[in-house]
RODO-2510 file (C-alpha; in nm, 4 decimals, decimal comma):
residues 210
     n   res          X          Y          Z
     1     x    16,6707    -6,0621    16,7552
     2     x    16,3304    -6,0842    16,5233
     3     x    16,0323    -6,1954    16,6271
     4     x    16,0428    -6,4528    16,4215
     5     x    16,3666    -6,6002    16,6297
     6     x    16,1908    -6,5935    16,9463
     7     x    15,9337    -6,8534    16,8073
     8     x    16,1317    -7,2001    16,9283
     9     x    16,1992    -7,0401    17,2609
    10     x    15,8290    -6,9298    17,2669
    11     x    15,7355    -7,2980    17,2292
    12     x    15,9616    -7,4112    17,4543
    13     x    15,8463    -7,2303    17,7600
    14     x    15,5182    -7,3261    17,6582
    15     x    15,5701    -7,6716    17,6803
    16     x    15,7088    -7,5820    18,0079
    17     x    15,4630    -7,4347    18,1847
    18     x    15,2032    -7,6995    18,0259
    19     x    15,4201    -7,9642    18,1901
    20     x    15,4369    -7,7804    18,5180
    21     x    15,0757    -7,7204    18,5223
    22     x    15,0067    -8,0734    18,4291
    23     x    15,2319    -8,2695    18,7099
    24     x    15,0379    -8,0208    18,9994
    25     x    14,6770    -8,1884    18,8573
    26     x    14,7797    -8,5113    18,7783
    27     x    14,9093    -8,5185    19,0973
    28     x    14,6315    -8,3794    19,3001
    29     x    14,3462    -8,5499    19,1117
    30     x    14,5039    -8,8162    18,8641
    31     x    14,4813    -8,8964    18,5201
    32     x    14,0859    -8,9366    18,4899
    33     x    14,0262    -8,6384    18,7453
    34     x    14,2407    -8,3553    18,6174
    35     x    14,1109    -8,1310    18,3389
    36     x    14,2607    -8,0384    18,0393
    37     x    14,0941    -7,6744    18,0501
    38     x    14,2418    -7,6282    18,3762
    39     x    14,5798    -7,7503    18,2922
    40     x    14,5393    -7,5060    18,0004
    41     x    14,4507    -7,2386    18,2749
    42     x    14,7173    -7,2744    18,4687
    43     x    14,9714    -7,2817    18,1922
    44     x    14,8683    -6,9510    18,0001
    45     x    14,7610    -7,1790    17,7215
    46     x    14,4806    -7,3155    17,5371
    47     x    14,3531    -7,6704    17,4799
    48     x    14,4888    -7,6377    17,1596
    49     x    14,8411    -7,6105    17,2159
    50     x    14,7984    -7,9369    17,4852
    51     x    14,7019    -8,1257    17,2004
    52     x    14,9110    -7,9953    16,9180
    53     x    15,2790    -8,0425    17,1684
    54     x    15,1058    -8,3354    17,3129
    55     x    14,8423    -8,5270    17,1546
    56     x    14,5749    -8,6481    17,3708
    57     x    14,5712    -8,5940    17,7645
    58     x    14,6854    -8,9119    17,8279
    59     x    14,9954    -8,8614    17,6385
    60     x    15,0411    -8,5539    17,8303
    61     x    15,0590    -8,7655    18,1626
    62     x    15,2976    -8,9740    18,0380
    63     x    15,5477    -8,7254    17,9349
    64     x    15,5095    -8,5660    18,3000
    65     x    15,5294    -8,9107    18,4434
    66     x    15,8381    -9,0062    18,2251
    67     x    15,9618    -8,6434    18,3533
    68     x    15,9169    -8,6887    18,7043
    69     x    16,1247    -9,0701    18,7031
    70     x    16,3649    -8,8943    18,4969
    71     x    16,4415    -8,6942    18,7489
    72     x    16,4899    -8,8489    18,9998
    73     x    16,7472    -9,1014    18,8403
    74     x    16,9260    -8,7586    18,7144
    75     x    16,9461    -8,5835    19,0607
    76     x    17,0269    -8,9791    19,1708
    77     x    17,3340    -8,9787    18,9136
    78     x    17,4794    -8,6763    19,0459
    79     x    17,5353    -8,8011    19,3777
    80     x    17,9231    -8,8943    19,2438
    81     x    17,8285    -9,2259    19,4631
    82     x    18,1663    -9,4151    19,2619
    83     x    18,3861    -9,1299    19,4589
    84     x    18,2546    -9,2290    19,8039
    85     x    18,3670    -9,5008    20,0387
    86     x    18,1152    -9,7939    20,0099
    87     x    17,9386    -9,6835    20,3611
    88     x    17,9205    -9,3559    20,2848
    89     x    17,8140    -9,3627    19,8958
    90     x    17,5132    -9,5903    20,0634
    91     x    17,4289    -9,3100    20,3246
    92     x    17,4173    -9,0595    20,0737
    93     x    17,2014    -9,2776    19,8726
    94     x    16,9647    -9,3607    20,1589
    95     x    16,9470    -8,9803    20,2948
    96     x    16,9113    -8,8402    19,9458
    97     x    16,5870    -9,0791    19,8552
    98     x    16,4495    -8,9576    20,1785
    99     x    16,4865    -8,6336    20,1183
   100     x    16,3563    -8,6106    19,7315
   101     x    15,9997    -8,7930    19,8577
   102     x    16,0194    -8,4796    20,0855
   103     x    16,1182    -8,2291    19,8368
   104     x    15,9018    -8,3952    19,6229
   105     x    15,6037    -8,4807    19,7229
   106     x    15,4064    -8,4764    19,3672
   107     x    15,6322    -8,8100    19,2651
   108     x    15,4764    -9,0217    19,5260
   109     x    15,1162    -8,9503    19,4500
   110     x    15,1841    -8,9203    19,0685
   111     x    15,3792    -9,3091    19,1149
   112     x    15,0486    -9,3944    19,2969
   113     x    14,8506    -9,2777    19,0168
   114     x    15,0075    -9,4712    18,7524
   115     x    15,0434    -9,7828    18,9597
   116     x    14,6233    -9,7607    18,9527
   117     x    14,6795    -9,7994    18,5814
   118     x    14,9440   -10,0816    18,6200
   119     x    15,2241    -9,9139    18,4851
   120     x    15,1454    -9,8796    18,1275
   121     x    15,2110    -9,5266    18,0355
   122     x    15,5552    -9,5931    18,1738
   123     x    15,5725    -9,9023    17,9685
   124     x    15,6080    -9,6979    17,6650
   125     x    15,8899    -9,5165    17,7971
   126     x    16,2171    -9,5952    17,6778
   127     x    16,4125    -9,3015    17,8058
   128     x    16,2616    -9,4214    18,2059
   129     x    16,4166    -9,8248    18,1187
   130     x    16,7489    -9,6981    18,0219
   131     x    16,8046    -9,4617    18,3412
   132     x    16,6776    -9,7435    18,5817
   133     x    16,9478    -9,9586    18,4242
   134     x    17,2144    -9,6978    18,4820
   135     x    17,0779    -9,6659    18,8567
   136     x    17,0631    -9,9744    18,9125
   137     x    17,4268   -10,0794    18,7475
   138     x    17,5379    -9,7555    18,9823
   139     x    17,4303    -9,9650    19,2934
   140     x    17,5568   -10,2800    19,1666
   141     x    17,8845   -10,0855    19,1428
   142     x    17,8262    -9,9532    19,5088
   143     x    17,7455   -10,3114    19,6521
   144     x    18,0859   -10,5225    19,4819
   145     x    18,3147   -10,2396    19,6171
   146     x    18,1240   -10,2770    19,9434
   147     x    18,1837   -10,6796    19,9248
   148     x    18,5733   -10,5819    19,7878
   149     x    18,6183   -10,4248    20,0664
   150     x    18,4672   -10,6616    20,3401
   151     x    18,2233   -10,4156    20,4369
   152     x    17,9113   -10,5260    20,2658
   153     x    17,7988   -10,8884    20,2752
   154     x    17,7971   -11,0456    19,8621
   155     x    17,4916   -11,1463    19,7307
   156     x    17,2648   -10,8661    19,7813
   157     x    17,0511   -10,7729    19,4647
   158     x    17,0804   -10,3947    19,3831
   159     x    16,7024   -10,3787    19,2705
   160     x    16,5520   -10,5568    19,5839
   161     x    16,8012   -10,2945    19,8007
   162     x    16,6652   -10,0101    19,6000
   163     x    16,2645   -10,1971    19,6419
   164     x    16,3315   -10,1244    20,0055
   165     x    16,5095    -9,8162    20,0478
   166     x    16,2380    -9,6421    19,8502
   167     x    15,9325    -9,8163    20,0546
   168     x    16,0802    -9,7590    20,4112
   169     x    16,0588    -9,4020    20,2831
   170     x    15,7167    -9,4397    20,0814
   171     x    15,5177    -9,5959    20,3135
   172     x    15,5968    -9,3552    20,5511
   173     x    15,4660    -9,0712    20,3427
   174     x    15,1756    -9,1869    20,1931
   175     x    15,1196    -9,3760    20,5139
   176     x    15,1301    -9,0371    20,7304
   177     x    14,7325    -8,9571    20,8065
   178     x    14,6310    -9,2777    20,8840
   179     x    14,9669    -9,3375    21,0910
   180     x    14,9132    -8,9993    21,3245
   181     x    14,5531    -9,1222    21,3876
   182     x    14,6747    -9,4974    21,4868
   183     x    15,0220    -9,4054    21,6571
   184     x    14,8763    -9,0607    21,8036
   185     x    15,2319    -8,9401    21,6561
   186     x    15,3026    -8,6294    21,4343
   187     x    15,4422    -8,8028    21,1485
   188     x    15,5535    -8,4658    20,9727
   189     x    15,7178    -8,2891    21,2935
   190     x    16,0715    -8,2046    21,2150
   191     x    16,1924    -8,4457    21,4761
   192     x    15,9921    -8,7241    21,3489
   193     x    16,1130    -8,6530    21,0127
   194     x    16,4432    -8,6413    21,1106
   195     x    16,4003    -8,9750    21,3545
   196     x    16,3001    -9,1516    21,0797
   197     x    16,5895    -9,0435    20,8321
   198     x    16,8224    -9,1636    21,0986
   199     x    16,5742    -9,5622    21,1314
   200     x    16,6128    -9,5050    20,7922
   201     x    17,0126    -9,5205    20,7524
   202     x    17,0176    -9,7701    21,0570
   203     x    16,7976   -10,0289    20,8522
   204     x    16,9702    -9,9890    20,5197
   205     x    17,3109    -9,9953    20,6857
   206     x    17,2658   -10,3271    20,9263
   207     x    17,0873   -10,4715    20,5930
   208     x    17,3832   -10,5054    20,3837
   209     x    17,6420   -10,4875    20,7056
   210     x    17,8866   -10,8233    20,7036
***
């Protein structure tokens, strides 16, 4: 292999670690707080090659926002929901948004981030509008076998279901410091983690019950 083949791969791995280095300090100190010389620190790079691959910084947080949403609705695809009982596709769903905010826990302040700039880096995104649409035909799917098979009540809308099973797990999260000073709780103890995965389930599930 020459040195010359190497070159695309080169580029890509690049563009890697710039994206990787990017979602840690948009994350911890948003768009107008990170810095593009330490992005380019933390990537092996140079300021340069941020703005040849991307542009201008804020075009760099929107392909690492558009990243993050994409996957998420990826990972959310693969949960082979349209092979699962109605009830049990729903669990998974429920349990597996829980436990991505966990996994996760750059998406919810990079979501917060944007949402302090109403939305409109994601408003450019194409890619992001077409993979909401597949999720949310997915759960539209989930909900009419559910009402098929007399286990879900009919007219629930699939985006107002999804609007709360994401916030009963959001607020939580970003909710957490404030919460163990008011509720003298441990909001991130395993067994409060896993108490609230199991309200979690309970609310979702006596939502949509019949």
């Amino acid at each position: 292999m020459t040195q010359k083949s190497l070159r695309p791969r080169d580029a890509e791995a690049t563009r890697a670690r710039i994206l990787a280095a990017a979602k840690s300090e948009f994350a911890r100190l948003g768009l107008a707080g990170a810095r593009v010389d330490v992005i380019a620190a933390k990537a092996e790079a140079n300021k340069r090659m941020i703005y040849h691959y991307f542009g201008s910084k804020e075009s760099l947080f929107t392909h690492v926002l558009e990243a993050a949403y994409l996957d998420i609705r990826t990972a959310e695809q693969q949960l082979d929901l349209d092979s699962l009982p109605p009830r049990a596709a729903l669990e998974r769903l429920v349990r597996f948004t829980w436990d991505y905010y966990l996994d996760n826990p750059e998406f919810i302040t990079l979501i917060n981030s944007e949402n302090l700039h109403r939305g409109r880096h994601l408003a450019r995104s194409a890619p992001v509008e077409r993979a909401a649409q597949q999720f949310v035909d997915m759960v539209k799917r989930l909900l009419d076998r559910g009402v098929a098979e007399g286990v879900f009540r009919p007219g629930i809308d699939p985006i107002q279901l999804n609007i709360t099973i994401a916030a009963i797990g959001y607020y939580y999260l970003t909710n957490r410091f404030t919460g163990a000073i008011v509720f003298k709780r441990d909001f991130m103890a395993p067994e409060a983690l896993e108490e609230r995965a199991r309200f979690n389930l309970d609310t979702i599930l006596r939502l949509v019950a019949v």
